[in-house]
C-alpha positions as CSV (number, residue, x, y, z in Angstrom):
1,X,125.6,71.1,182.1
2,X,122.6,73.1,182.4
3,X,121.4,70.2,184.8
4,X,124.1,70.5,187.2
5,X,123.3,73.8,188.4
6,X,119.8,72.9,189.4
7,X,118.8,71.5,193.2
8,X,117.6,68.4,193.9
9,X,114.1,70.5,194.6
10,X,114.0,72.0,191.4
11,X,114.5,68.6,189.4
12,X,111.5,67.1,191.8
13,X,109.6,69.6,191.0
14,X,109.9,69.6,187.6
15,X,109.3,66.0,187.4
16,X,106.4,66.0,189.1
17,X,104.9,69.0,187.1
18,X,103.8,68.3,183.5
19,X,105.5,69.5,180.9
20,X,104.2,70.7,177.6
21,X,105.3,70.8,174.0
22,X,107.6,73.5,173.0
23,X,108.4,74.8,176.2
24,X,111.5,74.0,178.7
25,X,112.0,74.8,182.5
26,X,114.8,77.2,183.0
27,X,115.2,76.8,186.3
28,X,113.2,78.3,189.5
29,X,112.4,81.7,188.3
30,X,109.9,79.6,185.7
31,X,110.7,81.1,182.2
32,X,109.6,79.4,179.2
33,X,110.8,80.2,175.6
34,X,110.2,78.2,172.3
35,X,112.3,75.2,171.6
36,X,114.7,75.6,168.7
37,X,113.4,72.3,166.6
38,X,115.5,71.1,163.8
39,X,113.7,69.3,161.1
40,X,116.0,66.3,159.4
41,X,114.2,63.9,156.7
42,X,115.5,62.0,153.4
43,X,113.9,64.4,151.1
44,X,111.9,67.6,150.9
45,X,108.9,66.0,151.3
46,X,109.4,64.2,154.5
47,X,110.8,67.2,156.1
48,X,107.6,69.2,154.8
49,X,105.3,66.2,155.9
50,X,107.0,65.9,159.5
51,X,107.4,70.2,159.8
52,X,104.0,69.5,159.2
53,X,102.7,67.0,161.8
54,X,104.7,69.2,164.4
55,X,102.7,71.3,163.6
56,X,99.3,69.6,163.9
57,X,101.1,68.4,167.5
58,X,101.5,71.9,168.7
59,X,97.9,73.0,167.7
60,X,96.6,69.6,169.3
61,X,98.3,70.8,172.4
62,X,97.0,74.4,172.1
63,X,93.7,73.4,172.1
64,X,94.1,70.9,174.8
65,X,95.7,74.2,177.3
66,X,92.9,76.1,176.5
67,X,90.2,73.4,177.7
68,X,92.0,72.9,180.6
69,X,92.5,75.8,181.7
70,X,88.7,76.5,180.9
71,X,88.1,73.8,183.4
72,X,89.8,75.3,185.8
73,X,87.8,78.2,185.4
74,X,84.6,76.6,186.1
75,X,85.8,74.9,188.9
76,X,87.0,77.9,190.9
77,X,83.2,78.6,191.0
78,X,82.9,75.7,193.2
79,X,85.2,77.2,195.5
80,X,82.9,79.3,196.9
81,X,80.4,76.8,197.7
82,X,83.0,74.1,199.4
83,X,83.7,75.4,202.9
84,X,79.5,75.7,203.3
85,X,79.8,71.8,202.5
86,X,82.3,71.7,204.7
87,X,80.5,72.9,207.3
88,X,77.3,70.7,206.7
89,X,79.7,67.9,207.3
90,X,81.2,68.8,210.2
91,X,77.7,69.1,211.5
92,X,76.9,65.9,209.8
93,X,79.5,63.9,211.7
94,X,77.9,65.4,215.0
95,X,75.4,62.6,214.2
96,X,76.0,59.1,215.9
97,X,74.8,57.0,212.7
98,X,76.7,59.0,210.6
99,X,80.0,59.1,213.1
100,X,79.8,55.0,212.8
101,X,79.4,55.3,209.2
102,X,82.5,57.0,208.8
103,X,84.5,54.9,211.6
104,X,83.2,52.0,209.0
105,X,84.8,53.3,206.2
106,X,88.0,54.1,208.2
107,X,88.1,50.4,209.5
108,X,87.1,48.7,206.6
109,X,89.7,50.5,204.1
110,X,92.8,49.9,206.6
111,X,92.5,46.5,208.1
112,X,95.6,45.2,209.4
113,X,96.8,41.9,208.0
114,X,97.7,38.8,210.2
115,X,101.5,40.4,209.9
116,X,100.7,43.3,211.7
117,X,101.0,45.5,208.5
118,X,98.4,47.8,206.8
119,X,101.0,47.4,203.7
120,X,102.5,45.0,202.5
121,X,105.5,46.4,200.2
122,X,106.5,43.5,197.7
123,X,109.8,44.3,195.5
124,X,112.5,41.8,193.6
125,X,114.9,44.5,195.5
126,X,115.8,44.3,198.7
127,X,117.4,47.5,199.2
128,X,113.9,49.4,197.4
129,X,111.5,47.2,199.9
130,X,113.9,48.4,202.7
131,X,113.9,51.7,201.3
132,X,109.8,51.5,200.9
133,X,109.3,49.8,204.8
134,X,111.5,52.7,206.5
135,X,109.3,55.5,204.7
136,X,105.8,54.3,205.2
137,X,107.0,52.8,208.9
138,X,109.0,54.9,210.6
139,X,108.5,58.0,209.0
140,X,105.0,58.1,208.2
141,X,103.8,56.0,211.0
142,X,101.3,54.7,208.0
143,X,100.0,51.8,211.0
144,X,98.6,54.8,213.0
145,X,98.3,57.6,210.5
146,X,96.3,56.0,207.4
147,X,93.0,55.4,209.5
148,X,92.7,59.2,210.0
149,X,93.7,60.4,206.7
150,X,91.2,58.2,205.4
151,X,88.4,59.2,207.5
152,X,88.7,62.2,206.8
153,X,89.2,62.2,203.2
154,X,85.9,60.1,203.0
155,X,84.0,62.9,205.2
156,X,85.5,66.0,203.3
157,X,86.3,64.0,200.4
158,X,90.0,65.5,200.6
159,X,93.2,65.2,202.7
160,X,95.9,67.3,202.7
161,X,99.4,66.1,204.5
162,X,102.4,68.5,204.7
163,X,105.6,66.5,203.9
164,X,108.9,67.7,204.9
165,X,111.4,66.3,202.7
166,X,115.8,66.7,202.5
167,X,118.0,65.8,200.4
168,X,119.9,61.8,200.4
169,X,117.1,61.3,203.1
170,X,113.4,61.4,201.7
171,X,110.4,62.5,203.6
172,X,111.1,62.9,207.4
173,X,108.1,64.5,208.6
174,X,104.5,64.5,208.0
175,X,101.9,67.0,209.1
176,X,97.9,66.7,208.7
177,X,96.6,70.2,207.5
178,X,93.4,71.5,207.9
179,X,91.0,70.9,204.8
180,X,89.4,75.0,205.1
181,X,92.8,76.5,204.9
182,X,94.1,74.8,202.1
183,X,93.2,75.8,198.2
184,X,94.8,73.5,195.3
185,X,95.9,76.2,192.2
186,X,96.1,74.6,188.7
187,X,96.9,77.1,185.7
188,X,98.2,77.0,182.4
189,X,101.5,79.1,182.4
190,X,103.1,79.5,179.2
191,X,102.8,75.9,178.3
192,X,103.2,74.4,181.2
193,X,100.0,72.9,183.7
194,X,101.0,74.2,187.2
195,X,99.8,72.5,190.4
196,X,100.0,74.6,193.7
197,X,98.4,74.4,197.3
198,X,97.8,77.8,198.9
199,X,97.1,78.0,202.7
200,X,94.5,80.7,203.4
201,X,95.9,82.4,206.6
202,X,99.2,82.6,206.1
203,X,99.1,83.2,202.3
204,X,101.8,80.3,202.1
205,X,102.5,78.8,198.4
206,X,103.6,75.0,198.4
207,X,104.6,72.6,195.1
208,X,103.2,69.9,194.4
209,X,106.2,67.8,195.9
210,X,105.4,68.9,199.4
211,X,101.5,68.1,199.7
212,X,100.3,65.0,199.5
213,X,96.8,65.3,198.4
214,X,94.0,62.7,199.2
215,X,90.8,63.1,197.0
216,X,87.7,60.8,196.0
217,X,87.0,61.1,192.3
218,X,83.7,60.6,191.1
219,X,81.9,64.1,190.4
220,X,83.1,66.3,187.9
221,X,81.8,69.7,189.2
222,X,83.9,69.2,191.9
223,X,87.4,68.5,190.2
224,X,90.4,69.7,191.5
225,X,88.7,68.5,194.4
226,X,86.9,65.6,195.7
227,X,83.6,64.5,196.3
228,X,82.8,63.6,200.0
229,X,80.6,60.4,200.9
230,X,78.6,62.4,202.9
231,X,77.5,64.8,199.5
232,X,74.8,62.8,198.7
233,X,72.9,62.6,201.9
234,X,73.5,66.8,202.8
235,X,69.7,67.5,201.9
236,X,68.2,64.3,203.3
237,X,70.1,65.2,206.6
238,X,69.0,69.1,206.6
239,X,65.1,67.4,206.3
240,X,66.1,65.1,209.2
241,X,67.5,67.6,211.6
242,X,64.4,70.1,210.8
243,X,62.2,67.0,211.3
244,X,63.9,66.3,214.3
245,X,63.4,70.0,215.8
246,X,60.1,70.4,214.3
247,X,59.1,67.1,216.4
248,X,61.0,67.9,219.8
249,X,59.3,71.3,219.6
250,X,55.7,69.5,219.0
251,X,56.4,67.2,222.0
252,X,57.8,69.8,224.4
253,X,54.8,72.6,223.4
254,X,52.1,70.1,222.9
255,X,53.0,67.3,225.0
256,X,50.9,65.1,222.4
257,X,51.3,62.1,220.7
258,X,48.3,60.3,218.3
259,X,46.9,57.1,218.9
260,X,44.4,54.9,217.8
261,X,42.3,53.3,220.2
262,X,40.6,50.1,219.7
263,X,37.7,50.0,222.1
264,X,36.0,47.0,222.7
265,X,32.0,47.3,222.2
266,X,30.6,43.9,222.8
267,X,27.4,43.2,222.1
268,X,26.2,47.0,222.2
269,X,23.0,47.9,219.6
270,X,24.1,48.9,216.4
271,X,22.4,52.3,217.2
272,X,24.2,53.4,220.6
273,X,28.2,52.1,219.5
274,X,28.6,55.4,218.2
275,X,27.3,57.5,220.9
276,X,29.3,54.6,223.3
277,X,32.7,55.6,220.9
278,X,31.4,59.8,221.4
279,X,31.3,59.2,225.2
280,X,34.3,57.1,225.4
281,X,36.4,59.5,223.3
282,X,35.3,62.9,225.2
283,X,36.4,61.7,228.5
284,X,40.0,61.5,227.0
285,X,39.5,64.4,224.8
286,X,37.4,66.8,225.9
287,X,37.8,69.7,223.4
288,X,34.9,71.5,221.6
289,X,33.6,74.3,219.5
290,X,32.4,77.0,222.4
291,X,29.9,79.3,221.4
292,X,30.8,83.1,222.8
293,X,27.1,84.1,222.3
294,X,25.3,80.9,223.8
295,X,28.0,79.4,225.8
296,X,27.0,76.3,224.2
297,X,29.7,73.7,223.4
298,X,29.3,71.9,220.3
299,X,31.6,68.5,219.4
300,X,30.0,68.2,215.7
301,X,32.2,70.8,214.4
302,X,35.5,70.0,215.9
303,X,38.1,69.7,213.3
304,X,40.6,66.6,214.1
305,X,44.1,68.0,215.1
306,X,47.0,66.1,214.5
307,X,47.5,65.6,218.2
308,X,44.5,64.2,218.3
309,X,43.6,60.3,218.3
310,X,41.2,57.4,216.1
311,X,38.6,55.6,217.8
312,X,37.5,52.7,216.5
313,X,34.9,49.6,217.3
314,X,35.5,46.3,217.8
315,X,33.0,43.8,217.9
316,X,33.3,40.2,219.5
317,X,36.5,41.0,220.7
318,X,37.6,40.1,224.8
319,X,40.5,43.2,224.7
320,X,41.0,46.8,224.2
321,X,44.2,47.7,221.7
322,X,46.2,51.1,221.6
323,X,48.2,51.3,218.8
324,X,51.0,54.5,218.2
325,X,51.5,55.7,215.0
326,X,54.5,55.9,213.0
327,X,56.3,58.7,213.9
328,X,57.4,61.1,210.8
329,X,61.1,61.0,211.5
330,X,62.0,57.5,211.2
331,X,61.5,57.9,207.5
332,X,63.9,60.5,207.0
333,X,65.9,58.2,209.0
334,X,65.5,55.2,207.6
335,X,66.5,57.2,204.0
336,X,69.8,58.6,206.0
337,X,70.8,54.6,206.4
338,X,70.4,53.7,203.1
339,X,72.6,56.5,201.4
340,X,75.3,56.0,203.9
């Protein structure tokens, strides 16, 4: 009887909620009490033994509430650190070889079949797979909607879609919300693990039957939440854009760029190729120690800049070769690639 009286909401949301031992639901105002247990067994001892292993069950499930909710603890210290990740990967996405990367994943994890379908619902029941078609279809738009929950659950490494749900009809409406507005609450309450969503601005509460929460499992520190694809390339991207800046800033200031130069002495005396490389090499780069007293500019003393270039002999050889060294950003790069 007690049944009856409760909505369709309440009985969804205490299904999808998980119950723990000794505890019932009484309704939506969420008091617990202790369950009224009676113990019936052939003899004195099998009611002793059985009072007994209920009560090794509730200490069991004591001690597993109190590690939970320890978890949870811990992980509400992450919470202060994941809208700064958040922000490194809105920045990160800014990037075209990181932009493709994620457009990869999306196209790669939702490929259309020769149907036309991104899902293929299989059932022994027609009325379910009709049931199942209408929902993902035509209220969900899945065909249109999947790529971009997808892409952005792999660059946050969560997703969080509103649905709007009524009675005899199912879901009718689905919204995307914004990742840095929505918080996911689990708690222990008398008993009972408790899952909410809280949206920062408007302070709004939601159960767990009206979000629909995307995550990527794989990294512990980060549970309730998931870990984003692009976690493990954040400080090999912060060296690339500093590289980057460091290098646009060199270029634009210095205007320099180092070479080597291969330089072509024939047949020259041993004795006069290095005055031959001296002379060749101070007409490109004429820079020298200047003496304020003397006036006198000295070229033994200069100290090779790292805008400045190698000379080098070759002998017997008909050409002149200028060669540009590897520049320091393609290796940050070329590391950004392979952790994509």
């Amino acid at each position: 009887m007690a049944d009856n009286k409760r909505t369709i909401y309440q009985n969804l949301n205490s299904l999808l909620n998980f119950d723990g031992f000794g505890y019932q639901d009484r309704g939506s105002d969420a008091q617990k009490e202790p369950k009224k247990i009676i113990i019936r067994g052939d003899s004195p001892e099998d009611i002793q033994k059985k009072g007994l292993e209920l009560q090794q069950r509730s200490e069991l499930w004591k001690k597993f509430y109190k590690a939970t909710d320890h978890g949870f603890q811990k992980a509400m210290q992450y919470e202060a650190a994941r809208l700064p990740a958040y922000l490194d990967y809105e920045g990160m996405e800014y990037y075209p070889l990181i932009a493709s990367a994620l457009d990869l994943f999306m196209e790669e994890a939702t490929v259309v079949g020769d149907n036309g379908k991104m899902l293929n619902i299989y059932s022994d029941k027609p009325q379910i797979k009709e049931e199942l078609e209408d929902l993902f279809y035509n209220k969900l738009s899945i065909n249109v909607n999947l790529p971009f929950w997808t892409r952005n659950m792999c660059k946050y490494g969560d997703n969080f879609v509103y649905l709007l749900a009524e009675k005899e009809k199912g879901v009718m409406y689905a919204k995307q919300l914004v990742n840095y507005e929505m918080e996911r609450i689990e708690k222990i309450d008398q008993g009972k693990l408790l899952v909410k969503y809280r949206q920062r601005e408007t302070s709004a509460e939601f159960n767990l039957m009206e979000i629909a929460h995307f995550r990527i499992l794989g990294d512990d520190k980060y549970v309730p939440y998931g870990s984003s694809m692009l976690n493990k390339i954040r400080r090999v991207f912060r060296q690339l854009v500093m590289a980057e800046d460091a290098m646009l800033t060199y270029r634009i200031i210095r205007a320099g760029e180092k070479r080597v130069f291969k330089i072509d002495v024939g047949n020259i005396d041993e004795d006069d190729i290095e005055g031959y490389i001296h002379k060749v090499a101070t007409k490109f780069k004429k820079t020298g120690q200047v003496y304020a007293d003397s006036g006198h500019i000295d070229y033994r003393f200069n100290i090779l800049g790292n805008d400045e270039d190698f000379f080098y002999q070759l002998e017997m050889v008909m050409y002149r070769q200028v060669l540009t060294l590897y520049p320091e950003h393609k290796i940050l790069t070329k590391l950004l690639i392979l952790n994509t």
